[in-house]
Rosetta silent file (secondary structure, phi, psi, omega in degrees, C-alpha in Angstrom):
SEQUENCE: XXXXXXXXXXXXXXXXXXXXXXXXXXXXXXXXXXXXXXXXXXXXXXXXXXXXXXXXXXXXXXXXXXXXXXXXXXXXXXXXXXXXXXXXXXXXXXXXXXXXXXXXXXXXXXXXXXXXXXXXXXXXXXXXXXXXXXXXXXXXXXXXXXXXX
SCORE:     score description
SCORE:     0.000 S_00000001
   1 L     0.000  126.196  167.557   10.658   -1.249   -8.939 S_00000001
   2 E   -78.346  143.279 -167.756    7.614    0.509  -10.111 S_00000001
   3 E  -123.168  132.119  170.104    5.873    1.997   -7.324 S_00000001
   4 E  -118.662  145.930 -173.192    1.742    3.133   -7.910 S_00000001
   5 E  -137.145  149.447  146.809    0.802    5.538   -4.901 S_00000001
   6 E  -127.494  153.616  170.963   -2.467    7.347   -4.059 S_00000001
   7 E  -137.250  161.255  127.537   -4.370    9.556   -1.882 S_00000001
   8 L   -19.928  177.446  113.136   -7.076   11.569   -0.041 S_00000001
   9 L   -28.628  -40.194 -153.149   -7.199   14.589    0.640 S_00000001
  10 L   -84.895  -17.516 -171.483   -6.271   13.797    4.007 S_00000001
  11 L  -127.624   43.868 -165.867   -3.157   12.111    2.838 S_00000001
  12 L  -132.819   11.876 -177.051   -1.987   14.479   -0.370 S_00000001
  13 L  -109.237  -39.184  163.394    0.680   16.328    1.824 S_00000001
  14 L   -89.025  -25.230  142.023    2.805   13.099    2.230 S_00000001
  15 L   -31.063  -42.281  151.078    1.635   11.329   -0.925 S_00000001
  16 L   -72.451  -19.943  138.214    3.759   14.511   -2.612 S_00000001
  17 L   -44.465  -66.894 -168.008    6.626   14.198   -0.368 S_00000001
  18 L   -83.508  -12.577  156.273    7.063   10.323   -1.101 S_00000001
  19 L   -73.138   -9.085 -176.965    6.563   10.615   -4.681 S_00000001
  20 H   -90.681  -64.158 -168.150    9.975   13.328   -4.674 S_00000001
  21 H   -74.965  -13.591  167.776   11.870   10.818   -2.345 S_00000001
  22 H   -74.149  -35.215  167.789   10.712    7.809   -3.993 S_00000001
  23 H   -62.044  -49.523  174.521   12.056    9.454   -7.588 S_00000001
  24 L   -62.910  -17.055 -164.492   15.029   10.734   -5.899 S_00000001
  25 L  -123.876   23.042 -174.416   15.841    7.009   -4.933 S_00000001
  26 L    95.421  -24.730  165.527   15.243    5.688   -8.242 S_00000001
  27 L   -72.947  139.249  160.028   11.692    4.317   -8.421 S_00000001
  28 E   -47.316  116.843  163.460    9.421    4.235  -11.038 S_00000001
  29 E   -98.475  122.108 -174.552    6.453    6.221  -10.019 S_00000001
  30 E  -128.644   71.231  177.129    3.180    6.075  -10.998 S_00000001
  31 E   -63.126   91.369  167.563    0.954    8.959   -8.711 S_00000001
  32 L   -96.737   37.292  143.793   -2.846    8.437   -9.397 S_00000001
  33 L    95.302  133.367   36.815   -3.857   11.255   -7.596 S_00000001
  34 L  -119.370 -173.660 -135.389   -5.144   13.226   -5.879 S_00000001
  35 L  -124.523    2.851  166.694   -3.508   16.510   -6.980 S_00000001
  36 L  -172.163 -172.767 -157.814   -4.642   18.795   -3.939 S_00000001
  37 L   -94.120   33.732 -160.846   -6.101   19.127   -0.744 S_00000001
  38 L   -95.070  127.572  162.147  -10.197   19.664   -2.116 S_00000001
  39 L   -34.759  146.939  138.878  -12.059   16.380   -0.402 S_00000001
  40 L  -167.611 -179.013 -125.092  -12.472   13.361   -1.961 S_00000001
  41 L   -94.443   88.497  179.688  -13.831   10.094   -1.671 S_00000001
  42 H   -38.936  -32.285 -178.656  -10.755    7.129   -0.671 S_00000001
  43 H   -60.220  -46.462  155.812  -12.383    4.538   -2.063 S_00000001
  44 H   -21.556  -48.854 -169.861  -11.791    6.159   -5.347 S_00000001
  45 H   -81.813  -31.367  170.370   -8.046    6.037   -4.558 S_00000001
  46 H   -82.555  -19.386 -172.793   -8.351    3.062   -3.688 S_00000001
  47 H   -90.541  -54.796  172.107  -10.067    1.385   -5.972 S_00000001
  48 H   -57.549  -72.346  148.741   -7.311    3.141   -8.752 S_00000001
  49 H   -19.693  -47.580  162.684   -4.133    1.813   -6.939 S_00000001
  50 H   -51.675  -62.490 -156.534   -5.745   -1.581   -6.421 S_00000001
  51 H   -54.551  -71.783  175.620   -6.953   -1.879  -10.140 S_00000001
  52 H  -119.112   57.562  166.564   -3.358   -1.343  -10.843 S_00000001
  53 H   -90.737  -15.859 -168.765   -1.218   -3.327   -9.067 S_00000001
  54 H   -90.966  -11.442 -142.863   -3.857   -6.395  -10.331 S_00000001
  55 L  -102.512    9.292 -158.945   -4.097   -4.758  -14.123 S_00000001
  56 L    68.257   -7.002  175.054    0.564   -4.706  -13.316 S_00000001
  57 L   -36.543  -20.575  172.686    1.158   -1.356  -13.829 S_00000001
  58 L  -147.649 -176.872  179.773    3.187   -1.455  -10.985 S_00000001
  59 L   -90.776  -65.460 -168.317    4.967   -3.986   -8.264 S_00000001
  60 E   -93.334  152.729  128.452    4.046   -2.109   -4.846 S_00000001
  61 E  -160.862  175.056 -127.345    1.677    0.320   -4.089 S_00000001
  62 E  -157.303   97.253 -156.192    1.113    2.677   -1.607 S_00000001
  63 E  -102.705  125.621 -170.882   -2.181    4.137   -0.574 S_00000001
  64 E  -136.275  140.652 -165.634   -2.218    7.163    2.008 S_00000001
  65 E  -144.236 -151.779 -168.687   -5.223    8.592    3.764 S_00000001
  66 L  -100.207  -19.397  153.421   -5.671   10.418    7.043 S_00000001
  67 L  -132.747   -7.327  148.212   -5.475    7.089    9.494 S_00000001
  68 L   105.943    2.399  177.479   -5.079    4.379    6.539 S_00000001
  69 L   -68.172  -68.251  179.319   -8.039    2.086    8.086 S_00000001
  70 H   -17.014  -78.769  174.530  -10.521    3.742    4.895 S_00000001
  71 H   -37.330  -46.908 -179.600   -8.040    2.474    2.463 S_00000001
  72 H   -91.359   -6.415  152.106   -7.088   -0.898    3.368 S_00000001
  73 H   -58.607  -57.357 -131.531  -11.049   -1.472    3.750 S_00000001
  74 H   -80.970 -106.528 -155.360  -11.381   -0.479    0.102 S_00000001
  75 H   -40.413  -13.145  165.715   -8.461   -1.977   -1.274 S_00000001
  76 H  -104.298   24.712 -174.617   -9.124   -5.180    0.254 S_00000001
  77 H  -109.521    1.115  163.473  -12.092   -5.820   -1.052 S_00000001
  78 L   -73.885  175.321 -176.513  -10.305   -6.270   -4.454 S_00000001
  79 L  -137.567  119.921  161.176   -9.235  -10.237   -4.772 S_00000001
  80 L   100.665    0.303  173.717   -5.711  -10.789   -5.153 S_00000001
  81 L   -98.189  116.341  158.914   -5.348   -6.993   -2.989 S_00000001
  82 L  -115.330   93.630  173.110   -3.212   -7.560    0.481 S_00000001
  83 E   -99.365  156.729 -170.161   -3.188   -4.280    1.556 S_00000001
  84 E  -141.339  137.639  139.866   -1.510   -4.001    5.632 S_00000001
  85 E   -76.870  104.662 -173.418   -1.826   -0.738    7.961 S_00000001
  86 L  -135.639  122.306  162.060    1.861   -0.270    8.983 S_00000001
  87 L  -105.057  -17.689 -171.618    2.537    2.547   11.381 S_00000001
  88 L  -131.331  160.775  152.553    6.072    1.057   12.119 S_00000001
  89 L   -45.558  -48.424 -168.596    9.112   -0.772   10.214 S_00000001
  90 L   -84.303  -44.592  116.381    8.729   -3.834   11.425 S_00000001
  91 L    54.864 -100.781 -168.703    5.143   -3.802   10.342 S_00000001
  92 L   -88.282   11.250 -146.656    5.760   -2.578    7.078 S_00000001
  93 L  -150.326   -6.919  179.911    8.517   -5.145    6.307 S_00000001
  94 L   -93.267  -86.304 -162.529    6.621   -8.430    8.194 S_00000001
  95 H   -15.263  -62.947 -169.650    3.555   -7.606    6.320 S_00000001
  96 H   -57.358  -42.928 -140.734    6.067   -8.249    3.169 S_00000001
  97 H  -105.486  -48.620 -171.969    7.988  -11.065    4.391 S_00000001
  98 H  -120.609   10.783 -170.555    4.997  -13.604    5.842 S_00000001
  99 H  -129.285  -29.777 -156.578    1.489  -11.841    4.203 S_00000001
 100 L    53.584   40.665 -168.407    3.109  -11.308    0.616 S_00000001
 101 L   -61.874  128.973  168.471    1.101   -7.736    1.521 S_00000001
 102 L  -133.444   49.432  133.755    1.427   -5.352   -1.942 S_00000001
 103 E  -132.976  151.007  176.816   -0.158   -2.294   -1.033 S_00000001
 104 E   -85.060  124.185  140.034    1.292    0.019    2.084 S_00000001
 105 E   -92.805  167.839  160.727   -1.813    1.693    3.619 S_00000001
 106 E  -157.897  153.218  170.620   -0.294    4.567    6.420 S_00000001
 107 E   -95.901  117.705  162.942   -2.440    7.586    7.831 S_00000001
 108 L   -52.900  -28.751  162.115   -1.022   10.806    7.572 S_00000001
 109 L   -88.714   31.215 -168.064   -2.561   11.865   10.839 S_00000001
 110 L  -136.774  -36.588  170.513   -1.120    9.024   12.906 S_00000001
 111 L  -103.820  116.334  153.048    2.786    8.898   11.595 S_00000001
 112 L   -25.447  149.803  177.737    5.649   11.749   11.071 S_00000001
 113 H   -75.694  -11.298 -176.465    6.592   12.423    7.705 S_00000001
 114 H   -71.372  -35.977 -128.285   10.525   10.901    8.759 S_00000001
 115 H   -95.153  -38.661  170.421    8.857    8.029   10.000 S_00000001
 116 H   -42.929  -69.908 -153.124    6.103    7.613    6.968 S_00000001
 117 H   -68.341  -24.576 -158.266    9.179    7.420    4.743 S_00000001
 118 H   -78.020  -19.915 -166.867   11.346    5.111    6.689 S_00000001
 119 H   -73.602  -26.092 -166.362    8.051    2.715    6.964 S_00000001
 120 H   -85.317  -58.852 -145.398    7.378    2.819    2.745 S_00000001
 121 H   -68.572  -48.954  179.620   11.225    2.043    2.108 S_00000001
 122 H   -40.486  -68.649 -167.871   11.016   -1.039    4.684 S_00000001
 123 H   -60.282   -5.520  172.812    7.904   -2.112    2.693 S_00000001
 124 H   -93.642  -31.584  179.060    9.571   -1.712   -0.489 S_00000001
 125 H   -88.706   -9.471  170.083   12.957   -3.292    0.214 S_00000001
 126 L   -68.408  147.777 -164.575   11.127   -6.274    1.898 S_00000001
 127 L  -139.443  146.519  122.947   10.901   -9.392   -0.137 S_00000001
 128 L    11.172   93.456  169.257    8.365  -12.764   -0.087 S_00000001
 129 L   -68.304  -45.045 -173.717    9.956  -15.096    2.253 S_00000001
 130 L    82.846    0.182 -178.607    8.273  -17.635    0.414 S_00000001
 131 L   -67.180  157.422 -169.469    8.508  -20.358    3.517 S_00000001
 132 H   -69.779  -18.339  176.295    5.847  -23.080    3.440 S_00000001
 133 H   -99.902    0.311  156.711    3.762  -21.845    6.220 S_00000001
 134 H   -81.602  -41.104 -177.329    3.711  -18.647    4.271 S_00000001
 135 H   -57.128  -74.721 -147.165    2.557  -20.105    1.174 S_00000001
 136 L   -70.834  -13.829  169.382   -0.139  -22.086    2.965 S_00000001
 137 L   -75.059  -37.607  179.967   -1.676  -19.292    4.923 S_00000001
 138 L   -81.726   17.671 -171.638   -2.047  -17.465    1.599 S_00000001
 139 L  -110.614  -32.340  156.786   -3.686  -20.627   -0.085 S_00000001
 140 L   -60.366  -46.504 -165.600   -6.227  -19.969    3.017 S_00000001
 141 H   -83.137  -15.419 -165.697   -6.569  -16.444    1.890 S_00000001
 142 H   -95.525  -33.878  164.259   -7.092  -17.025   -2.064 S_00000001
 143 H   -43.714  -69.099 -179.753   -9.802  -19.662   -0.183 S_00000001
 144 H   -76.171  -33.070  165.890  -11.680  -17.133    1.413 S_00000001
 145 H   -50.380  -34.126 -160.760  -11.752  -14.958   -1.565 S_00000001
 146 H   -76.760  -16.602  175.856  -12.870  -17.650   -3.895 S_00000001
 147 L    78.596   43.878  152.156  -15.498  -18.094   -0.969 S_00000001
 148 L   -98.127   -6.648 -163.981  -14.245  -21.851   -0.217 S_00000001
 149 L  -111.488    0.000    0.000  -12.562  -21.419    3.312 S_00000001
């Protein structure tokens, strides 16, 4: 699985942590920044990690900021972007299972760094249930993008 991940500032201490253990475990990584702690602007980050999970560059991705609301505004204002705020496992692995959610947001000031990683591997090892009242809620949500619902 290719994984594309971005950050903040606020989120560039664990964004460099989970790109070593995401590498270490085998994934394709694609880190679009940013590269140190000088502010900048999430939506930026957000906007790059949406663009490509839609342009395919990657399967998942995984946007981290300092409480992860900033991001998943941003990134959900792409169409065809389900980004979920997962502080926990269950969460990050529901999100997957009944929202068909493909970006992680998580805030670095609101989770541990064990607990950060245990939440992106749930959301990565989670799969699409694909049950009919899953489908049909997201046939509501592709509605309200298209501005029909």
């Amino acid at each position: 699985m290719k994984v594309v991940i971005g950050s903040d500032h606020a989120g560039f201490e664990y964004k460099s942590i989970l790109v070593d253990v995401l590498l270490k475990c085998g994934y394709e990584v694609v880190d679009l920044g940013t590269s140190n702690t000088t502010p900048t602007d999430y939506p930026d980050h957000a906007a790059g990690v949406s663009r490509a999970i839609l342009d395919k560059r990657g399967d998942r991705g995984i946007l981290i900021c300092g409480s992860a609301v900033g991001v998943s505004i941003a990134a959900n204002k792409f169409k065809g972007i389900r980004a979920g705020v997962c502080h926990d496992t269950y969460s990050a692995h529901q999100s997957v299972e009944h929202d068909d959610v493909n970006i992680l947001c998580m805030g670095q000031r609101v989770v541990g760094i064990e607990l950060a990683k245990d939440i992106a591997f749930a959301f990565l090892n989670a799969s699409f249930s694909r049950e009919e009242r899953h489908l049909k809620r997201l046939v509501k949500i592709t509605a309200i993008e298209n501005g029909e619902l």
